[in-house]
N, C-alpha and C positions, 0 to 999 in steps of 0.2 A: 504494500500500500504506500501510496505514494504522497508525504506531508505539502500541506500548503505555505511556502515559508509568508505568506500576509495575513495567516490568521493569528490571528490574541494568541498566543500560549498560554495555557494552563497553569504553567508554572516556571519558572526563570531558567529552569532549564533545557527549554524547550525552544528559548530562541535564536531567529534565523542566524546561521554562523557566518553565510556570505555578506559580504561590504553592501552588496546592492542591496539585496533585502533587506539587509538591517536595516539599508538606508529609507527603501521602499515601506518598511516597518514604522520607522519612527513617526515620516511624513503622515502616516493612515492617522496613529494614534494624536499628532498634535493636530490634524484636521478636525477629530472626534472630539479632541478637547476644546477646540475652538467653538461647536459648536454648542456643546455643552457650556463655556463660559458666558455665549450668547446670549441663552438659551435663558442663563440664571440673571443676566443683568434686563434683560425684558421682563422677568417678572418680577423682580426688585421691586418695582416704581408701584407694582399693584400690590404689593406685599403691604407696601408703608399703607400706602391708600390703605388696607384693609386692615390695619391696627388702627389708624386715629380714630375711629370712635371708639373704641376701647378706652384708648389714651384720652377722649374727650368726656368718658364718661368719668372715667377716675379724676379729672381734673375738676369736674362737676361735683363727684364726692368728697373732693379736698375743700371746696369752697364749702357744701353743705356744711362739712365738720369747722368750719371756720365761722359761720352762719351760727350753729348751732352755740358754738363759745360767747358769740357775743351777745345771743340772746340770753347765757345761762350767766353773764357777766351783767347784765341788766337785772336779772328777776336776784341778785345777789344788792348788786350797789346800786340799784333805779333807775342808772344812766349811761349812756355808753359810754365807753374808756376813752381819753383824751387820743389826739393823733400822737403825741409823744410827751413826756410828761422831760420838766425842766428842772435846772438848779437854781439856787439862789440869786446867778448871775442872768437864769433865760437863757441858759446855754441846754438846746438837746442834750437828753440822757436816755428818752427808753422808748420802743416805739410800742402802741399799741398790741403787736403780734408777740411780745414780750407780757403785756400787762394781764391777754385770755391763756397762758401758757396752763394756768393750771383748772384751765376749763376744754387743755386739751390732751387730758392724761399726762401733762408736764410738769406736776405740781414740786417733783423732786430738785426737781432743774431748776424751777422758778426758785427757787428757793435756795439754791445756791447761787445768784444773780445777788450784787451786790450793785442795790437800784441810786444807793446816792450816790454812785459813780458813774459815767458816761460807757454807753455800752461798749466801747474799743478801745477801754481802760483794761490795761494787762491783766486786775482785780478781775475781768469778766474775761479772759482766754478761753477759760475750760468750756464755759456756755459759747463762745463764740464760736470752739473746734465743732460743736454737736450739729449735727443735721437733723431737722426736724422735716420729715417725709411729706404731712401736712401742705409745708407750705411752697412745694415745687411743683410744678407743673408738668406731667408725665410727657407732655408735648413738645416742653422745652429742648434747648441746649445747653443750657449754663451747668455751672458746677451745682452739687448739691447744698451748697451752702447758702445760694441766691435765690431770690425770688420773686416771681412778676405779680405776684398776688398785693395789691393795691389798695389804700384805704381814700374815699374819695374827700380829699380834701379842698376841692373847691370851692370857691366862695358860693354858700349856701347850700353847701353839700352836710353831709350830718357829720365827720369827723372836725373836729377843731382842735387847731396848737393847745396844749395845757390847757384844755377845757372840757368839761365832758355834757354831752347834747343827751337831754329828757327825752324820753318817747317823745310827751305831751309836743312837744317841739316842731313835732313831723307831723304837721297837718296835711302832706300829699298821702300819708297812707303809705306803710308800710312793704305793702307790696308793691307800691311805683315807685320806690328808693332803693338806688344802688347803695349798697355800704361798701363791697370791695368789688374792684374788678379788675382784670388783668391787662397788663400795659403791654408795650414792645420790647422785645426783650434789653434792646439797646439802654432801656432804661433799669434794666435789674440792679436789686443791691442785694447786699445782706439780710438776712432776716430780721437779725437785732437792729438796721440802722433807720435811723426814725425820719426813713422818706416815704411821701406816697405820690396819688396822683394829683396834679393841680387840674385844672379845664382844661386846659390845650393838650395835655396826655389823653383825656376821655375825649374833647368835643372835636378838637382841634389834626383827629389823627388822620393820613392819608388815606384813602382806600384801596392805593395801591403799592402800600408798601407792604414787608412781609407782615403777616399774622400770628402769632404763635400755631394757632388752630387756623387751617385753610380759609374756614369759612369766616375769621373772628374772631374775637375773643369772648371767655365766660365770663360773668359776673355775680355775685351773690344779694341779692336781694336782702331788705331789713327782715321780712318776715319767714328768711330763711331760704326759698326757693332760687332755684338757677336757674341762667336763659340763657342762648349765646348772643351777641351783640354781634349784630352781620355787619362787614366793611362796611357797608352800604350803608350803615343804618345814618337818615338823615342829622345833622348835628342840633337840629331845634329837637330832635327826639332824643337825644344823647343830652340833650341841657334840661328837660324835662326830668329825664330821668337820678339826674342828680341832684335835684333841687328837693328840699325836705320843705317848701311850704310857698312853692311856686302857683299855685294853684292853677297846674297845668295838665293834669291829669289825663283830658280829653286827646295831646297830643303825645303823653305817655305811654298809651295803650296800645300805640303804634308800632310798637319796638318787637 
């Protein structure tokens, strides 16, 4: 019987010993491979497409549980938490995502935070090392330590510098107010560092620039619930939406 030296061998001793076929050999198999690398970079691009709503829903459940702290931080102190609370001089020290820590099974943590020091005070290293899963966006790029998750601090948005805003206060209704939503990632920081979004982050964004999320970004509502905010969404509806007593509800619904 007489072998085929262009078939696959079985096993490495089995191949062709002449220079041509070897050579004939090798050419088969890096054709085969070529196709197969094709093969796997076309369906790459469908691969991701078929994770992001996964990644969009975990992202959706980071904000619930985020949602969720700051409601249990209200039915606790009556008010929501300041957008970052200050020293003696009105020098930043803590940002809100520090103050619901231990309404998000972090209470070990929070409490190892030494709060009358500025959060990127050596005092707070050890809290600075830790990643908190919560506050990353599964959709993201950044390192684990950052985060695009955003308290809306816009003029007449419900977070305020050292101050902390009563329900009572939000007369659009709870479920037409952003409390966090997610920025570009160009804007990411630290989880401890006590930045958030101003208008021109929410109202002011391109809609063709990149998105974390294809479609958008998510955002967390007061009364807990998530929605995504499409590029598109018009920015009279995005200023709607941030205002806690715009009495603008009619163009809120929009979103």
């Amino acid at each position: 019987m007489t072998t085929n030296p262009y078939e696959s061998p079985e096993n490495p001793t089995d191949l062709p010993q002449q220079p041509a076929a070897w050579g004939r050999f090798v050419v088969r198999l890096l054709v085969g491979g070529g196709v197969l690398v094709a093969l796997v970079a076309l369906l790459l691009p469908n691969v991701r497409i078929a994770r992001e709503p996964a990644r969009r829903m975990q992202c959706s459940n980071h904000l619930k549980q985020i949602g969720l702290a700051l409601q249990n931080y209200v039915d606790v102190y009556r008010v929501l938490p300041p957008a970052y609370t200050v020293d003696a001089e009105g020098r930043p020290l803590h940002s809100w995502r520090t103050l619901i820590l231990p309404f998000l099974e972090q209470k070990e943590l929070y409490e190892r935070i030494d709060l009358s020091k500025p959060w990127d005070d050596p005092a707070n290293e050890a809290a600075r090392n830790t990643k908190i899963a919560t506050y990353v966006c599964p959709s993201g790029s950044n390192v684990q330590s950052e985060t695009t998750y955003f308290a809306v601090t816009a003029s007449g948005g419900c977070f305020k510098p050292t101050e902390s805003t009563p329900l009572a206060a939000i007369t659009d209704g709870t479920s037409l107010t952003i409390a966090v939503v997610e920025v570009a990632e160009k804007y990411a920081v630290h989880w401890m560092s006590p930045t958030d979004a101003t208008e021109e982050m929410i109202v002011g964004r391109d809609p063709q620039s990149k998105f974390v999320h294809p479609q958008g970004t998510m955002a967390v509502f007061l009364d807990g619930h998530t929605a995504l905010l499409r590029k598109n969404t018009p920015p009279e509806v995005l200023r709607a939406l941030i205002s806690i007593n715009g009495n603008d509800n009619k163009i809120a619904e929009n979103y």
